[in-house]
C-alpha positions, -999 to 999 in steps of 0.1 A, spaced: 219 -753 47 248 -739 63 266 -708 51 301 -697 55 310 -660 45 350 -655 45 359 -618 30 394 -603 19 419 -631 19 448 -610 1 471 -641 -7 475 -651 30 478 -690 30 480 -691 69 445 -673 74 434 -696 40 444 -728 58 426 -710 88 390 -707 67 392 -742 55 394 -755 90 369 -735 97 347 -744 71 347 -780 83 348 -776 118 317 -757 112 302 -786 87 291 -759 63 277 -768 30 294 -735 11 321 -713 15 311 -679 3 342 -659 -2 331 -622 -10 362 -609 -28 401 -601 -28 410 -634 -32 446 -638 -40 462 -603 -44 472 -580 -11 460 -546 -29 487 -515 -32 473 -500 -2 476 -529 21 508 -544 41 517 -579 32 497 -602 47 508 -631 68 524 -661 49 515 -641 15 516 -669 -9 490 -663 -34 499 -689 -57 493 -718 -31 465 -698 -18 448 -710 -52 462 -747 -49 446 -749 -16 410 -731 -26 412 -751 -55 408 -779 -35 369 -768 -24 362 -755 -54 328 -777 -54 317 -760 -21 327 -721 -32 303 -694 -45 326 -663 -50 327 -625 -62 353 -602 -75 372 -579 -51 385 -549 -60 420 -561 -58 404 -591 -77 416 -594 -116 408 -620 -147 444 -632 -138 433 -643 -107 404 -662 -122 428 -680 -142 444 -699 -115 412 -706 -97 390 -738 -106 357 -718 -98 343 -683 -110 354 -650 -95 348 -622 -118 311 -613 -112 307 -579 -90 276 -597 -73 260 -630 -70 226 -638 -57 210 -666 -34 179 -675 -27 176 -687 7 145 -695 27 122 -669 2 149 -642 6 176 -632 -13 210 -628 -4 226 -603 -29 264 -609 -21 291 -585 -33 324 -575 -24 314 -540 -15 336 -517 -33 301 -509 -59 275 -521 -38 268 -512 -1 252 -494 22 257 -459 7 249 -475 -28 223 -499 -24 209 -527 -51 173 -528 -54 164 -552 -26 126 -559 -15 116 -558 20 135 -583 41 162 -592 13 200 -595 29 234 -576 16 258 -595 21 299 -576 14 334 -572 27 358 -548 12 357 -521 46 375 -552 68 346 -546 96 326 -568 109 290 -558 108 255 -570 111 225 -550 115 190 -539 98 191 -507 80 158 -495 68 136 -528 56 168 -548 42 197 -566 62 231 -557 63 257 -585 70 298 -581 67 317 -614 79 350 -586 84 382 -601 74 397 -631 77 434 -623 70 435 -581 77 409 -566 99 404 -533 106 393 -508 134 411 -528 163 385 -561 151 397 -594 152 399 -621 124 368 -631 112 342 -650 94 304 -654 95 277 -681 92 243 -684 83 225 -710 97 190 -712 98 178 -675 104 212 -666 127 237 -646 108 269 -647 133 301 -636 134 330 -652 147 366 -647 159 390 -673 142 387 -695 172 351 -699 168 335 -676 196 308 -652 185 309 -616 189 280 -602 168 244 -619 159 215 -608 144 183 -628 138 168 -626 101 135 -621 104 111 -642 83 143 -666 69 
């Protein structure tokens, strides 16, 4: 199964239309979108081609392929536009005999951790930087943002395939891997 982790959206349609082409360029089975969905937030700039409205027309679309989690910028509003569940602050995967705890990362993150065994994966946006490292016994993954990164990063997204978590520019190249042990 291949994975695609998109994070922090905030109502652009050009970066949406950007994910789905990315999501079948890269023939992934899910898109995992890990909060702030359709809003831009108070303390964010406009976004390009903010359009949250046709945002959810287009998402709609996949909503068969999309496993999601609230944002922080995320509201029960929001959720009723979409044609798939947003409000939960974290979903879980089992992948390989792991889990994947995904989250949006305002609650849960590095400096507030779930209770994860040995080897489990944390999976979050919300900081806009890309990121993918071990930390203790447990993995930490951030796909950045697609529409509004931060820190001079580019756009981005990540994938899971196999035991390669990898993050990608919008045109595809990788500029951060990690290899999950034991996945």
């Amino acid at each position: 199964m291949k994975l695609l982790f998109i994070s922090d959206i905030h109502g652009s349609l050009y970066y949406t239309k950007k994910a789905i082409e990315i999501f079948k360029n890269e023939n992934s089975d899910y898109l995992v979108i890990l909060g702030d969905q359709l809003y831009h937030g108070s303390r964010n700039p406009l976004p390009t081609e903010y359009n949250p409205k046709e945002v959810a027309v287009l998402l709609n679309q996949y909503a068969q392929n999309i496993i999601a989690v609230r944002g922080n910028c995320d509201s029960e509003v929001d959720e009723m536009v979409l044609d798939y569940p947003i409000m939960s602050d974290y979903s879980t995967l089992l992948f390989n005999e792991k889990r994947l705890f995904l989250t949006h990362g305002h609650i849960y993150n590095q400096d507030n951790l779930p209770k994860l065994k040995s080897g489990d994966v944390l999976i979050h946006g919300h900081t806009h930087i890309p990121k993918a490292e071990k930390y203790k016994d447990i993995y930490i993954l951030n796909p950045g943002s697609i529409s509004m990164p931060k820190e001079n990063n580019p756009n981005s997204y990540g994938i899971l395939d196999g035991s390669t978590f990898s993050i990608k520019d919008i045109e595809g190249k990788v500029f951060k891997k990690i290899e999950l042990e034991n996945l």
